[in-house]
C-alpha positions in Angstrom: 30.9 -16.9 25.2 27.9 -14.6 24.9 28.7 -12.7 27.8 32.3 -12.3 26.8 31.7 -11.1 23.3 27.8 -11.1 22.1 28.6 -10.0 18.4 31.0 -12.9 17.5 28.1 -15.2 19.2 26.1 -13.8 17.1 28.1 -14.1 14.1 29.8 -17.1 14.2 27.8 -20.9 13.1 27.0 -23.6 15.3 30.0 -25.5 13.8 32.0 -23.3 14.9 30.6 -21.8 18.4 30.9 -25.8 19.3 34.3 -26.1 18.6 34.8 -22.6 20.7 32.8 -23.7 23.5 34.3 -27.6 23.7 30.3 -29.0 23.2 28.6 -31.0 20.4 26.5 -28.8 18.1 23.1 -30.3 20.0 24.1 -28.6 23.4 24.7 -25.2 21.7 21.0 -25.7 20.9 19.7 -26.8 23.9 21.2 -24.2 25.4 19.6 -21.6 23.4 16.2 -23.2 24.2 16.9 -23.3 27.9 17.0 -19.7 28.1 13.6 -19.3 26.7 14.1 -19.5 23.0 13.0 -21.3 19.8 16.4 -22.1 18.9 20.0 -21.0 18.0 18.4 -19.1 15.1 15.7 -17.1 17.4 18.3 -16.9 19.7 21.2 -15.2 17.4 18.3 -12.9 15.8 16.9 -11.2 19.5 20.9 -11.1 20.6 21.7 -9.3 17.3 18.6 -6.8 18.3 19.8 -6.5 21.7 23.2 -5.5 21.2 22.6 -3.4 17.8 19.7 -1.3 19.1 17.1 -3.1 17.2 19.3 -3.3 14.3 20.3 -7.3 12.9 23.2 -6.5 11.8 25.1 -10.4 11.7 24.9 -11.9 8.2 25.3 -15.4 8.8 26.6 -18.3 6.5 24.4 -21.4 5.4 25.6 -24.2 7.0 25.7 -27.8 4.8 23.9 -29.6 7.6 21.1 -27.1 7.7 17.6 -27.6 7.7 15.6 -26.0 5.1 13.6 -23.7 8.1 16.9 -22.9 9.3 18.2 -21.8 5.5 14.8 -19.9 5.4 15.7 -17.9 8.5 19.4 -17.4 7.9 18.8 -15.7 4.1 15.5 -13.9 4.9 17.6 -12.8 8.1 20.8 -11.4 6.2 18.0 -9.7 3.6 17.1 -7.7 6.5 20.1 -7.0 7.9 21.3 -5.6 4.8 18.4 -3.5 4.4 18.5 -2.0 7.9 22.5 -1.4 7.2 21.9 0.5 3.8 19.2 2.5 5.9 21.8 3.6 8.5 24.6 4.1 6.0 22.7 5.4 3.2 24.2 9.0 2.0 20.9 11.2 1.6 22.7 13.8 -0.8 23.9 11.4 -3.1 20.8 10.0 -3.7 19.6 13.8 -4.1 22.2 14.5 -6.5 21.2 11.3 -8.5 17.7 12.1 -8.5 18.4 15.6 -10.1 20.5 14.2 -12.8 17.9 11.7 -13.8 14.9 14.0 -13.5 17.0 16.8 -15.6 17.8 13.9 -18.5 14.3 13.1 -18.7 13.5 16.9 -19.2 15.5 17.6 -21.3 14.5 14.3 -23.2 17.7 13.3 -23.4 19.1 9.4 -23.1 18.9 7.5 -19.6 21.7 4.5 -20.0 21.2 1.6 -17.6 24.3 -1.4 -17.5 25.1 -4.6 -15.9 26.8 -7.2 -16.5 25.7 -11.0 -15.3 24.0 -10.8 -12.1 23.9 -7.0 -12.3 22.7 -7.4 -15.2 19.0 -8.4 -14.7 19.0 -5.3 -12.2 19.7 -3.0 -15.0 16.5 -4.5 -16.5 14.6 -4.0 -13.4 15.3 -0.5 -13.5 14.9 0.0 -16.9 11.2 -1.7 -16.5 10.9 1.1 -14.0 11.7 3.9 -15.2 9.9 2.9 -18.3 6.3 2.7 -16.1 7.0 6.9 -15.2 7.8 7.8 -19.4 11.2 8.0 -18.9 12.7 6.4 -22.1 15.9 4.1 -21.5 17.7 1.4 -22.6 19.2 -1.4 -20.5 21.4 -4.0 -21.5 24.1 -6.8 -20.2 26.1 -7.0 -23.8 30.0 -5.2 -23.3 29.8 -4.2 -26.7 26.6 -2.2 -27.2 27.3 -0.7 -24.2 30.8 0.4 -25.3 29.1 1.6 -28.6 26.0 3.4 -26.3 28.4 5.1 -23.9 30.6 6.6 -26.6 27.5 8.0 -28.3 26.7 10.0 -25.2 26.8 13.4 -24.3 26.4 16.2 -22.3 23.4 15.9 -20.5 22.7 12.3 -20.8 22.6 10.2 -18.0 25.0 6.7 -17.3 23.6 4.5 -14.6 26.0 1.6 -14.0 25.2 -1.5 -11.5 28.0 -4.1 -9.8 28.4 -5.5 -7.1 31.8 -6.0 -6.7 32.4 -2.8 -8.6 35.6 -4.3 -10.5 34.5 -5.6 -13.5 36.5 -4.0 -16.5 34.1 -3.8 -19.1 31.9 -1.8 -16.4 34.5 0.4 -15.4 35.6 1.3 -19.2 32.4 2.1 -20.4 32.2 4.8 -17.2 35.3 6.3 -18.0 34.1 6.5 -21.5 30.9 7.8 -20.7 32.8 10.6 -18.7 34.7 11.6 -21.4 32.3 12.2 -23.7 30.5 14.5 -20.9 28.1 12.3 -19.6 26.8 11.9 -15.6 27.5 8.4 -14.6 26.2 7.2 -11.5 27.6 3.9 -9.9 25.7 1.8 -7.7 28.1 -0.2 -6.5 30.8 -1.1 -3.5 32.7 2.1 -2.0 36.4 1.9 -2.5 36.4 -0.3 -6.1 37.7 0.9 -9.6 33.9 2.1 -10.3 33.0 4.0 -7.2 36.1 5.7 -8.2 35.1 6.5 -11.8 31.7 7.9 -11.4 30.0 11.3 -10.8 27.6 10.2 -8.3 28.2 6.7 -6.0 25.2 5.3 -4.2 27.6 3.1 -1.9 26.1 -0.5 -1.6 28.5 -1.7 0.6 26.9 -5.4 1.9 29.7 -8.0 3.1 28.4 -11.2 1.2 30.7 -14.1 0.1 29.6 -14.9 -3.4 32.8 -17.4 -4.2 30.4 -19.7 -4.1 27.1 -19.2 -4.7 25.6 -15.8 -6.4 25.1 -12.6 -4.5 21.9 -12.8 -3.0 21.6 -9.5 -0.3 22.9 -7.1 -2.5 21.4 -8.1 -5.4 18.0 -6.9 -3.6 20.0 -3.8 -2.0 20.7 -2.7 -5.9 16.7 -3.3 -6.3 16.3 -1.3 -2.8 18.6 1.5 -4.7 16.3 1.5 -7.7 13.6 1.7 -6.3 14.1 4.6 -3.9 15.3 6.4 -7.1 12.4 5.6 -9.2 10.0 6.9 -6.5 12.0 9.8 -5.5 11.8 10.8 -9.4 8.4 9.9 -9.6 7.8 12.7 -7.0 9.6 15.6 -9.1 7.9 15.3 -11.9 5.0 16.3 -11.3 0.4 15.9 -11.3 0.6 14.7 -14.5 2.3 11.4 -13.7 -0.4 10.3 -11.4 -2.9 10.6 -14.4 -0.6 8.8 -16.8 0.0 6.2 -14.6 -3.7 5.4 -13.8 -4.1 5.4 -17.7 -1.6 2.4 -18.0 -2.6 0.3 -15.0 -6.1 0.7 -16.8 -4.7 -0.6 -19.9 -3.5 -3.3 -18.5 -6.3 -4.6 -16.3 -7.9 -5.5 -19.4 -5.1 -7.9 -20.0 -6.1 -10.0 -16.8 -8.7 -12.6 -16.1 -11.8 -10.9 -13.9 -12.4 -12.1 -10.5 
């Protein structure tokens, strides 16, 4: 089964790769260590290097009769998977273009937007948090109806950041297409090919296979953090010396709110 087809090894649960193999789950392990490794999991993850140049690229599900050090691997596993994905995939000039639009908003001092919905939500407060530690003034928030009220109130010049993951959410996709209208940039991070990708200025594709019937996304919740972060520091850079000052001036500031060593 490896030799024949390495990434559906890779892929595929124990369950499952017994049933293919006609074996209990137990021999599928032994086997793994016969050949020199911890286990299926160490196994998997240096197979998934092998035949990916470096790159882990299985995301694998969380079996019920896991162990916790085998949930452990598995979700710190498809974390970095998704990571080294986005890095592959990642569109360089759309991050540029998002980058300019910000930095021009916040010279202009004009209004920075940040929405989310449930899980998306708490990301939009991430960034806002963000943002916030550079002096760029925004507002962030989860509630449908300020945000339809904040998006019509817009305008040319301001800036729309809109986070979801499965980039279908009609709330999220109405208060882009308002925010267009009334001449705003809108910039979706979000999954390529969805209702929002298709209604914003700007996408920053976050395109992470992840079944969340179930349980709440989990990898591209922290790819939407990735996203953030790379534009917060890429802003950071443009604007300038006198961010470096202002920032030393706050993290002075708040050393005095901690306890000394």
């Amino acid at each position: 089964m490896v030799l024949e087809d390495p990434h559906r090894f890779a892929r595929l649960p124990v369950r499952e790769l017994a049933e293919r193999a006609h074996v209990s789950k137990p021999t599928v392990v032994r086997f793994c260590r016969s050949m020199g490794y911890d286990g299926l999991a160490d196994f998997k993850l240096k197979l998934a290097g092998n035949v990916a140049e470096g790159v882990p690229f299985v995301h694998r599900s969380v079996d019920v009769d896991d162990k916790t050090s085998d949930v452990l691997v598995k979700v710190i596993d498809n974390s970095v998977a998704a990571f080294l994905q986005y890095r592959n995939a990642a569109n360089p000039a759309a991050i540029e273009q998002a980058v300019n639009a910000i930095t021009s908003t916040w010279q202009r001092k004009q209004r920075l937007e940040i929405y989310g919905v449930g899980n998306s939500g708490v990301v939009a407060q991430d960034a806002q948090h963000k943002f916030f530690r550079l002096g760029i003034s925004s507002q962030a928030t989860s509630d449908t109806h300020i945000q339809t009220m904040g998006a019509t109130m817009l305008r040319p010049g301001d800036c729309l950041i809109v986070i979801s993951n499965s980039g279908r959410t009609r709330e999220l996709v109405d208060v882009a297409h308002i925010a267009r209208h009334q001449g705003a940039t809108v910039i979706a991070i979000t999954s390529s090919h969805t209702p929002l990708s298709d209604s914003s200025h700007i996408l920053l594709a976050a395109d992470n296979l992840e079944g969340s019937d179930l349980y709440s996304p989990m990898a591209s919740r922290l790819l939407h953090l990735l996203i953030i972060d790379i534009l917060a520091t890429a802003v950071a850079l443009k604007m300038g010396d006198g961010l470096a000052h202002n920032l030393q001036n706050l993290q002075n500031q708040l050393q005095q709110k901690r306890y000394g060593i």
